[in-house]
VEXDREN-2710 file (C-alpha; in Angstrom, 1 decimal):
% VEXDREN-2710
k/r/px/py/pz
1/UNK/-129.3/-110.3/-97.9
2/UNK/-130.4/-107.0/-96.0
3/UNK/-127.1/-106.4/-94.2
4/UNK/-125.4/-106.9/-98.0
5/UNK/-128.1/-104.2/-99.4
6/UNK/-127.3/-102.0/-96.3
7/UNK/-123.7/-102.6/-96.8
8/UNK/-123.8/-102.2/-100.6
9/UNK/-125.8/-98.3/-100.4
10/UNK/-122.8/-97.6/-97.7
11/UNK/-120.1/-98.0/-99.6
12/UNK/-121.7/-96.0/-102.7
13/UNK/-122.1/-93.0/-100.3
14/UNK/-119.0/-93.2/-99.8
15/UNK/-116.3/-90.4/-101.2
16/UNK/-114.1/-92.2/-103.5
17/UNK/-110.2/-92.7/-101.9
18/UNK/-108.0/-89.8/-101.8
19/UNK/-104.7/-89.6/-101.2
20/UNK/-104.6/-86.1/-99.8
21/UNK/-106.1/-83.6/-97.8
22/UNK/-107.6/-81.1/-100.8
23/UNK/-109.3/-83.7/-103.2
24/UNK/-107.6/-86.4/-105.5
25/UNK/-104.3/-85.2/-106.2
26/UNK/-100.8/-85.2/-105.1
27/UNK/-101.1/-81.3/-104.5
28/UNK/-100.5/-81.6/-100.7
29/UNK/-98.0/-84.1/-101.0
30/UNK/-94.8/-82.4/-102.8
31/UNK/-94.3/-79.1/-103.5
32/UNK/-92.3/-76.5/-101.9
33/UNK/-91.1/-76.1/-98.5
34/UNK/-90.9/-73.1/-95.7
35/UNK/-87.1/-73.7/-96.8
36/UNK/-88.1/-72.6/-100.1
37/UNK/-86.8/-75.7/-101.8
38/UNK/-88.9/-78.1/-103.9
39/UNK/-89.3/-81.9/-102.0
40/UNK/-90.2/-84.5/-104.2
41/UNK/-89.7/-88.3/-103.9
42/UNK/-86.5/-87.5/-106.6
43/UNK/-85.4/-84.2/-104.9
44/UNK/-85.4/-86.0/-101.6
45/UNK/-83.3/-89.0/-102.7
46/UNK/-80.9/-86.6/-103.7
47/UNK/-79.9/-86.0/-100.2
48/UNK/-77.9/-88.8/-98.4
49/UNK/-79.5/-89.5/-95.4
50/UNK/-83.1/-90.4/-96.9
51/UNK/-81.0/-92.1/-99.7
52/UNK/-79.4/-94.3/-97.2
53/UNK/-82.3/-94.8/-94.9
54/UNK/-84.1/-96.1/-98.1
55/UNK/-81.8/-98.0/-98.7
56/UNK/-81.1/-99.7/-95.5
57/UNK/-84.4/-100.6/-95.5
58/UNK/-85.6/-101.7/-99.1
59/UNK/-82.1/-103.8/-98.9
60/UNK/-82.9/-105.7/-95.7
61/UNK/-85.8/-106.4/-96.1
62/UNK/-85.4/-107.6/-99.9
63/UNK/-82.4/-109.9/-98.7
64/UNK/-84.7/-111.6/-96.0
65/UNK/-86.1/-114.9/-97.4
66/UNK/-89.6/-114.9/-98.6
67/UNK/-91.4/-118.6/-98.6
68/UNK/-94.9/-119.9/-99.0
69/UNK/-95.8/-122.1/-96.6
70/UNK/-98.4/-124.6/-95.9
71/UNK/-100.8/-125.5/-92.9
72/UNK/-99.9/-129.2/-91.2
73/UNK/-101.0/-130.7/-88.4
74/UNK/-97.3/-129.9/-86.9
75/UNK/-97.4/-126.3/-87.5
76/UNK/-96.5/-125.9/-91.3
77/UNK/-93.8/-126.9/-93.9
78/UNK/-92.7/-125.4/-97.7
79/UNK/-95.2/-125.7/-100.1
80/UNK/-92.6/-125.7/-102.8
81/UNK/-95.4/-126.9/-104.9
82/UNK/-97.0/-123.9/-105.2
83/UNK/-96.4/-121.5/-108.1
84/UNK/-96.5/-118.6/-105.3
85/UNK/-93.4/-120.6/-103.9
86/UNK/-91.1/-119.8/-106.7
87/UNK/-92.5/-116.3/-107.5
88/UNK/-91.8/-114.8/-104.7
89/UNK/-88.5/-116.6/-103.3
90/UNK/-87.0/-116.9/-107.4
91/UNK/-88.0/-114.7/-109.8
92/UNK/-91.6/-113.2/-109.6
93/UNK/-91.2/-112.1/-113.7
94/UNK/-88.7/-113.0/-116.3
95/UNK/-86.9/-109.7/-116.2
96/UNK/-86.3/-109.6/-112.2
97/UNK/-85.4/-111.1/-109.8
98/UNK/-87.1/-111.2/-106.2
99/UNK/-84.3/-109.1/-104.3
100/UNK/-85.1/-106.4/-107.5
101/UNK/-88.5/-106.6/-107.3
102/UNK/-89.1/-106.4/-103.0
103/UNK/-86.2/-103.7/-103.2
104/UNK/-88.2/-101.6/-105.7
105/UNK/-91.5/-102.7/-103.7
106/UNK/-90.0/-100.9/-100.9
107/UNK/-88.4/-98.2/-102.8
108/UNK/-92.0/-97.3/-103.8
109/UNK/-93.5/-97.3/-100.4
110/UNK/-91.0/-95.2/-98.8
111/UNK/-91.3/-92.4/-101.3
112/UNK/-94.7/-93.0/-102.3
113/UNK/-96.2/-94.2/-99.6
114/UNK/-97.8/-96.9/-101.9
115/UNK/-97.2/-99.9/-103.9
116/UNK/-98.6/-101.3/-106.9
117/UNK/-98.0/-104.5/-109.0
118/UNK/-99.6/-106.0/-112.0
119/UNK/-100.8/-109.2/-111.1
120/UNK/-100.7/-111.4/-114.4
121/UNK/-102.8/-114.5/-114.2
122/UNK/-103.8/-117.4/-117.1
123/UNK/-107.0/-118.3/-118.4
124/UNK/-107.3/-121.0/-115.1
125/UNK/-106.7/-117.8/-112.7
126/UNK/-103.5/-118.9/-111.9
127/UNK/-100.6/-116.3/-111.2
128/UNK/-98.1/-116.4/-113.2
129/UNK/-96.4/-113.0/-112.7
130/UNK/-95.9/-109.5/-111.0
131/UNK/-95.1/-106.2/-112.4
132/UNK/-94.0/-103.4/-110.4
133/UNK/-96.2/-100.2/-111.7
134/UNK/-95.0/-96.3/-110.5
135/UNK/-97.1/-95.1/-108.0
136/UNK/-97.2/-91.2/-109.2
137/UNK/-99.0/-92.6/-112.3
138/UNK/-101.7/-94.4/-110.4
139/UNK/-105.3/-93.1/-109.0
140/UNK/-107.4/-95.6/-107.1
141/UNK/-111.0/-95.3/-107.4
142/UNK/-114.5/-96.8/-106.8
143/UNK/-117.3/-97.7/-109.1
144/UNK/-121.0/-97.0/-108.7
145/UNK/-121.4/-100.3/-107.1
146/UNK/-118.6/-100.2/-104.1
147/UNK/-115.9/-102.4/-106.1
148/UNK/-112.7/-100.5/-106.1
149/UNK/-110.9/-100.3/-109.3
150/UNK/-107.3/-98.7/-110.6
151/UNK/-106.6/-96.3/-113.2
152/UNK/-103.2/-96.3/-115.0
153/UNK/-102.0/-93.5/-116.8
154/UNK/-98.9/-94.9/-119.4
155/UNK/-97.7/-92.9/-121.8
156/UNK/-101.0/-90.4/-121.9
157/UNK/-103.3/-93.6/-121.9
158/UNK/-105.3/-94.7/-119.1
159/UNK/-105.9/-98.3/-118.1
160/UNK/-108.5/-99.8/-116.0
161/UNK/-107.2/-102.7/-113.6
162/UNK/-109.8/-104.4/-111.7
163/UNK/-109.3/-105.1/-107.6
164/UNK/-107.7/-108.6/-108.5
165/UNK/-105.3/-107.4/-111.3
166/UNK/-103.2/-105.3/-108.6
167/UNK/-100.9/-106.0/-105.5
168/UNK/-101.6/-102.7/-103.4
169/UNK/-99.7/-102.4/-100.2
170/UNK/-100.6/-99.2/-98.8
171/UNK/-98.3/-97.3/-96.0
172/UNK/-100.6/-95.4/-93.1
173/UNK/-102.7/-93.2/-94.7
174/UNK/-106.2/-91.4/-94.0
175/UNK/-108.8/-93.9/-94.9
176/UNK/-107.0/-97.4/-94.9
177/UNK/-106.9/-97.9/-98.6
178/UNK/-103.8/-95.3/-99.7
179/UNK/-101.3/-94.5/-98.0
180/UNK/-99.5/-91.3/-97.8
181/UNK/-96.0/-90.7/-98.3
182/UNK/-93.1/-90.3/-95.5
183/UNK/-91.3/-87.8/-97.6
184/UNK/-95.1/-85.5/-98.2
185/UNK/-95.3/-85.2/-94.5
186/UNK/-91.8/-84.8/-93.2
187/UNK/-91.1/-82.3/-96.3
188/UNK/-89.6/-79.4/-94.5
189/UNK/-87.7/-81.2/-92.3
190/UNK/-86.5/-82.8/-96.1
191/UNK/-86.3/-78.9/-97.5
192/UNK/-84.2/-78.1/-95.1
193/UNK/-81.5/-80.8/-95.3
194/UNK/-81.7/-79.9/-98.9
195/UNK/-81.2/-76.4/-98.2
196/UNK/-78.0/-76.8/-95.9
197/UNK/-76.4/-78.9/-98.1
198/UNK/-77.0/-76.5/-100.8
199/UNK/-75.6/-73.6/-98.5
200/UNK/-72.4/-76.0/-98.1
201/UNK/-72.0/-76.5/-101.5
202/UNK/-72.1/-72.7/-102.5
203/UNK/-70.2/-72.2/-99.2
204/UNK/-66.8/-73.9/-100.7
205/UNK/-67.7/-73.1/-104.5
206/UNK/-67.0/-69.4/-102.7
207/UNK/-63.7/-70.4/-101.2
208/UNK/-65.0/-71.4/-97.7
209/UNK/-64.8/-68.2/-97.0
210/UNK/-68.0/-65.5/-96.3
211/UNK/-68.6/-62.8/-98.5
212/UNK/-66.7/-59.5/-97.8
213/UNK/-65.7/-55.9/-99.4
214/UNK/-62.1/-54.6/-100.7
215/UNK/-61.7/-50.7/-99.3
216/UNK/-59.8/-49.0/-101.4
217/UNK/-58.5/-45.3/-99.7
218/UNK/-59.3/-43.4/-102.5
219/UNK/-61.8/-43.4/-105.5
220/UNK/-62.2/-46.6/-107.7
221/UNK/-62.9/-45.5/-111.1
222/UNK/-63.9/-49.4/-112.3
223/UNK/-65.0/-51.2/-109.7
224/UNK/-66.3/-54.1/-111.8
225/UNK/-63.1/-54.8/-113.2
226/UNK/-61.8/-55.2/-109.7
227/UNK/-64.5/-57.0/-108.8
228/UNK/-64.0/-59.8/-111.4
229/UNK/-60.0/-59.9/-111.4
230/UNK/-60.3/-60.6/-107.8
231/UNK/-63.1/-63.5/-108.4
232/UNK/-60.9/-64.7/-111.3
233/UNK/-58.6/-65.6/-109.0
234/UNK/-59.5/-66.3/-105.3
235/UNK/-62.9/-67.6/-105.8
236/UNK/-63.7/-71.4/-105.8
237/UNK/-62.9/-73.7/-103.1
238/UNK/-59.4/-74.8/-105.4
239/UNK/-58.5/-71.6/-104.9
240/UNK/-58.4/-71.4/-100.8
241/UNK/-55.6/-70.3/-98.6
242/UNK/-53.9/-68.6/-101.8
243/UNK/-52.0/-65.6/-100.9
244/UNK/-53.4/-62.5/-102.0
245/UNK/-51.8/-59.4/-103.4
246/UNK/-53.8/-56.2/-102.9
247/UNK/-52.3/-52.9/-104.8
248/UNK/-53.2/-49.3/-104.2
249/UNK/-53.6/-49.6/-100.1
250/UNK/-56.6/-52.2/-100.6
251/UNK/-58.1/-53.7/-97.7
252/UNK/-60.2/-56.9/-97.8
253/UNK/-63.1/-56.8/-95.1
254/UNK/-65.1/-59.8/-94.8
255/UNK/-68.4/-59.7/-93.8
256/UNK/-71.1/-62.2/-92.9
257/UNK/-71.6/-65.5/-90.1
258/UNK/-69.0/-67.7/-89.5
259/UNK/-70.7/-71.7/-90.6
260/UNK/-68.9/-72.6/-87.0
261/UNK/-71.0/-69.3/-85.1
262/UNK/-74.3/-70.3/-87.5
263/UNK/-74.1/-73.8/-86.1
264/UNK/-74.1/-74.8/-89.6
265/UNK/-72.1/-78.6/-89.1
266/UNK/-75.2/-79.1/-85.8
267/UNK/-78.2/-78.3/-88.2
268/UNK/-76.5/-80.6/-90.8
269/UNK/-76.6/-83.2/-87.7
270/UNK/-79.9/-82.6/-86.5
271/UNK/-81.6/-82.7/-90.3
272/UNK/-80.1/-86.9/-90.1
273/UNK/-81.2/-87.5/-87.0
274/UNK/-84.3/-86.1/-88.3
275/UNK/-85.0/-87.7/-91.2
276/UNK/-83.8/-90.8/-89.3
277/UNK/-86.4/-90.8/-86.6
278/UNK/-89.3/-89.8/-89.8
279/UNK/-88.0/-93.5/-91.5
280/UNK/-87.4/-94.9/-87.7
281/UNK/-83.7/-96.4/-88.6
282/UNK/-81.1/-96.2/-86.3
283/UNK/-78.3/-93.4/-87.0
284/UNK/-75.5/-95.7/-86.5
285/UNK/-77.3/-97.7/-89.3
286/UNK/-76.6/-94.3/-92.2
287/UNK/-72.9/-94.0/-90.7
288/UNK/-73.7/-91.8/-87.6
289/UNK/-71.7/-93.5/-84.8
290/UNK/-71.6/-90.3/-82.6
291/UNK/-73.6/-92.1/-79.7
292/UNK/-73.1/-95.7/-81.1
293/UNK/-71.0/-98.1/-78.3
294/UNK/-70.0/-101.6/-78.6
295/UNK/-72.7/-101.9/-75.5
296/UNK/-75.5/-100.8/-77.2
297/UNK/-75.4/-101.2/-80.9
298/UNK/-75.8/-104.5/-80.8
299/UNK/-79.7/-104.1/-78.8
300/UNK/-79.9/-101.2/-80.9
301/UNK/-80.0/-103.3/-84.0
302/UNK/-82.6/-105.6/-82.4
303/UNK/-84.4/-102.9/-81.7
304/UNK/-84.6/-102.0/-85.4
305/UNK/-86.0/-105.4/-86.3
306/UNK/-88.4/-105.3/-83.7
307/UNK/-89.8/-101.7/-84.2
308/UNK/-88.8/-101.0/-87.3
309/UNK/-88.4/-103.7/-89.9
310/UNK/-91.1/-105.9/-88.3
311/UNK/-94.4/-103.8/-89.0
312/UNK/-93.0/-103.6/-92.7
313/UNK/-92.9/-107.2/-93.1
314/UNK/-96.4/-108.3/-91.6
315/UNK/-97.8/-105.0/-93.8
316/UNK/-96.5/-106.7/-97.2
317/UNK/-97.1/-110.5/-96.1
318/UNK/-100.7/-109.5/-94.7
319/UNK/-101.3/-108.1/-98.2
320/UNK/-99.4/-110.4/-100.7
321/UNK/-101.7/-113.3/-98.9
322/UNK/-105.4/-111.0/-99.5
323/UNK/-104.3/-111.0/-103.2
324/UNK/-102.7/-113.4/-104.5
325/UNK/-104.2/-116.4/-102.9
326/UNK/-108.4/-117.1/-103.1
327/UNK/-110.5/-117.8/-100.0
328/UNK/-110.3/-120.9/-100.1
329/UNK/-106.3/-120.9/-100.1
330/UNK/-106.1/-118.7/-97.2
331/UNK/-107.2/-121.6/-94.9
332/UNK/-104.3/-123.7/-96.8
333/UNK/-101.8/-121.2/-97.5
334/UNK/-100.0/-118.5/-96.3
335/UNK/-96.7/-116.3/-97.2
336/UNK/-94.2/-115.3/-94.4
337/UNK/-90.4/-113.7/-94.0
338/UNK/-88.2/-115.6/-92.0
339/UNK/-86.3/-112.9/-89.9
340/UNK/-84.8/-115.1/-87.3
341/UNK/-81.0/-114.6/-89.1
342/UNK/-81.3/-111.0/-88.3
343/UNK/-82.0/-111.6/-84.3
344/UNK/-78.7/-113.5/-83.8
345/UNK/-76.7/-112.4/-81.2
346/UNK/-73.2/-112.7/-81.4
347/UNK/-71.2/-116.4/-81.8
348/UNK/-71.1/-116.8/-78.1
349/UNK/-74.4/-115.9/-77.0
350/UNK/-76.1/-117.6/-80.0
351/UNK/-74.1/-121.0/-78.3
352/UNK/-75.1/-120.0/-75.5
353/UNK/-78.7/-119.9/-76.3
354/UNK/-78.3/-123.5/-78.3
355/UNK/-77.2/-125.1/-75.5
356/UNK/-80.2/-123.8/-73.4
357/UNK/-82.8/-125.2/-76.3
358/UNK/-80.8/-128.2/-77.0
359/UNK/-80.9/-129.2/-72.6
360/UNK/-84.4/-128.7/-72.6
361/UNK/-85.8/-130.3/-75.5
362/UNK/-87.6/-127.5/-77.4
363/UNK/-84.7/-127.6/-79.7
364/UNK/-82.8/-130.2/-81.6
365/UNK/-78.9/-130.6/-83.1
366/UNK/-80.5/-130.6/-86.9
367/UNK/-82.5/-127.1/-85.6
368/UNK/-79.5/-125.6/-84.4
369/UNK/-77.5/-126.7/-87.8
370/UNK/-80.9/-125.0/-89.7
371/UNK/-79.9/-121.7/-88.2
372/UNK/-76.7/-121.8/-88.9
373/UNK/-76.9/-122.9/-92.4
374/UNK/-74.9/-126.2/-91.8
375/UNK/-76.6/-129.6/-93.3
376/UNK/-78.2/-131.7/-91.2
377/UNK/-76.9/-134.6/-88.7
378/UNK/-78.3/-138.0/-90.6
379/UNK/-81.5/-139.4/-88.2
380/UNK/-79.5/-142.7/-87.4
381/UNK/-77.0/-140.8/-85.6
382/UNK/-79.7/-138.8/-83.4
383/UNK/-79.9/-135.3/-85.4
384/UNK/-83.0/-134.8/-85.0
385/UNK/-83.6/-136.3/-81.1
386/UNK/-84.9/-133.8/-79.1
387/UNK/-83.5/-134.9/-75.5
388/UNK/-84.1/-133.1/-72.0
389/UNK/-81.6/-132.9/-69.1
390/UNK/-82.2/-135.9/-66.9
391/UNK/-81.3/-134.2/-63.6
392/UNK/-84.9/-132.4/-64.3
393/UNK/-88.4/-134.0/-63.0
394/UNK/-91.6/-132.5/-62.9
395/UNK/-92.9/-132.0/-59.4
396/UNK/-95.2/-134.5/-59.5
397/UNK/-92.6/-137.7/-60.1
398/UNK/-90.5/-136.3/-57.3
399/UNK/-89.8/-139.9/-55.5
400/UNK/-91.5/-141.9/-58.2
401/UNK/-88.3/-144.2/-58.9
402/UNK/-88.0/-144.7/-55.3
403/UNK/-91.0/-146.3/-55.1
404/UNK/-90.9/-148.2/-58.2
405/UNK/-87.5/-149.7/-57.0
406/UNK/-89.1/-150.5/-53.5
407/UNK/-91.9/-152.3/-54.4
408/UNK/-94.3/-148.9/-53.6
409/UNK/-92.5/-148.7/-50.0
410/UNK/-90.7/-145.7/-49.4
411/UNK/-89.8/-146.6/-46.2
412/UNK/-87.9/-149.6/-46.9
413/UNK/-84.9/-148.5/-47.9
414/UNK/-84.9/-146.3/-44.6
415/UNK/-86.0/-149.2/-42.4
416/UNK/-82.9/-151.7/-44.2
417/UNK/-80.6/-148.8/-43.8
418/UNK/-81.6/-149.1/-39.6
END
């Protein structure tokens, strides 16, 4: 009782969670750049290599199979019983399905750096449903008493949700109970991917060409007609390479940087391998292939499981099992992703490692059929026997069916033999 009074006065001392540096708004997270451009989580999407790094990884890992599974005495099994089963692997509302809803799960912690669902329960506390809710509209709080609550702001009005009415996954974030978002603290490397694109753009909206002066050799009485008659017809990138005609002993002078002598195609480069390495996917994953080789990608794309997908997965299964199942079905109960599909090797070393498990028992035909989404060898016929390689004896039997077929005497059959 003491340590839950001393507990209790701790957490009402405490600050209520931010999700910034300066107070309880997104002030620090978007806003302008050093580029000068504005990075939001919608400005940012805009460009295509944190569009395709979101989506490589909100895809992948809403494609992966999500199951509810139970404890056994063998290790665990489905628990298709469940009504956690179907939510999550089916349809976790009737207006989405599960690859919609972990795709804009992930969507929202990539941006955001935070997701939130609606957890809809009956009158028994049974769940029954999940809605996705947009993070930007959602400030987490916590009462006089320690309890954390959320307040949602829809259409001008604010709800109250209590701690068990929401499915928060936070990303990594100051105190452990928001996250902050990827795009907030990478957002000049962001601004300036914007920005060169944008210089692109207006670069062949000018007709890939640099901005330059017509010298006339005498005095030009209208210079803005000039000015606009030459526009009219050479500017825009449909009107490059045209021949021009210059009257009156006009020169055209450009003036300005090459893009080839500003290093304007390597910035572009470096901004995706930067805002690759800020969502940790591979480049060859968005379409770079510059330093992909058949050697490589292949560990490379274990390596993105590993490092990458992995810490994602345990973050959402770690959380969806704190709130959707009591106490007392933690110790029962548990969700997990089953990753093992993206592991596979190629067809000849995934044989290769089959045979290996198969010869030494820790794998069976039916396990190796699982995997490779083939139906099962009946039992009769021995699909699921796990079998070892007979030419294999532990140390200790080394000589034991010598003496069992010599009466104990190893000797004998050397002694006969004389």
């Amino acid at each position: 009782m003491i340590q839950i009074q001393i507990l209790s006065r701790l957490f009402k001392s405490r600050d209520k969670p931010t999700n910034s540096f300066f107070g309880n708004t997104y002030s620090f997270f978007f806003g302008s750049t050093t580029s000068g451009k504005t990075v939001n989580e919608r400005t940012a999407m805009q460009t295509t290599a944190v569009y395709a790094c979101v989506r490589i990884l909100a895809e992948t890992i809403a494609s992966l199979p999500l199951h509810t599974y139970k404890y056994t005495e063998d290790g665990k099994e489905k628990a298709r019983e469940h009504p956690i089963y179907h939510l999550l692997s089916d349809s976790p509302n009737p207006e989405m399905t599960s690859f919609v809803f972990r795709e804009t799960l992930m969507g929202h912690l990539l941006l955001w750096g935070n997701s939130y669902s609606q957890i809809i329960r009956d009158g028994r506390g049974k769940v029954i449903a999940l809605y996705p809710l947009i993070p930007d509209r959602m400030t987490v709080n916590r009462s006089n008493n320690g309890e954390i609550y959320y307040l949602y702001n829809k259409e001008g009005q604010d709800y109250i949700l209590k701690k068990d009415e929401v499915l928060h996954i936070p990303g990594l974030g100051f105190d452990g109970l928001i996250g902050y978002s990827p795009i907030a603290m990478a957002k000049n490397a962001i601004g300036m991917a914007i920005a060169t694109e944008e210089y692109g753009a207006k670069f062949f909206s000018n007709g890939a060409n640099p901005g330059g002066v017509l010298e006339h050799p005498g005095v030009v009485k209208d210079p803005q007609r000039i000015r606009e008659s030459w526009n009219s017809v050479y500017q825009g990138s449909s009107n490059a390479h045209k021949v021009a005609v210059l009257e009156e002993g006009m020169k055209f002078q450009p003036i300005g940087i090459p893009p080839e002598q500003a290093q304007f195609l390597e910035t572009r480069k470096f901004q995706l391998e930067e805002i690759c390495r800020i969502f940790r996917v591979p480049p060859h994953l968005v379409g770079d292939l510059e330093r992909a080789t058949f050697s490589n990608i292949e560990h490379q794309s274990i390596s993105f499981v590993v490092h990458t997908i992995r810490p994602w997965l345990v973050r959402i299964e770690q959380s969806i099992n704190k709130a959707l199942f009591s106490e007392s079905e933690r110790k029962e109960y548990f969700v997990s992703f089953v990753v093992e599909g993206l592991l596979r090797g190629d067809y000849e070393s995934r044989m290769r490692g089959y045979s290996i498990g198969i010869q030494n028992g820790f794998m069976s035909p039916n396990d190796v059929r699982s995997l490779e989404n083939m139906n099962p060898i009946p039992e009769e016929e021995g699909g699921g026997t796990y079998m070892v390689n007979g030419n294999m004896l532990k140390l200790k039997d080394v000589g034991a069916f010598a003496n069992e077929n010599t009466g104990g005497d190893s000797n004998k059959e050397v002694l006969e033999l004389d």
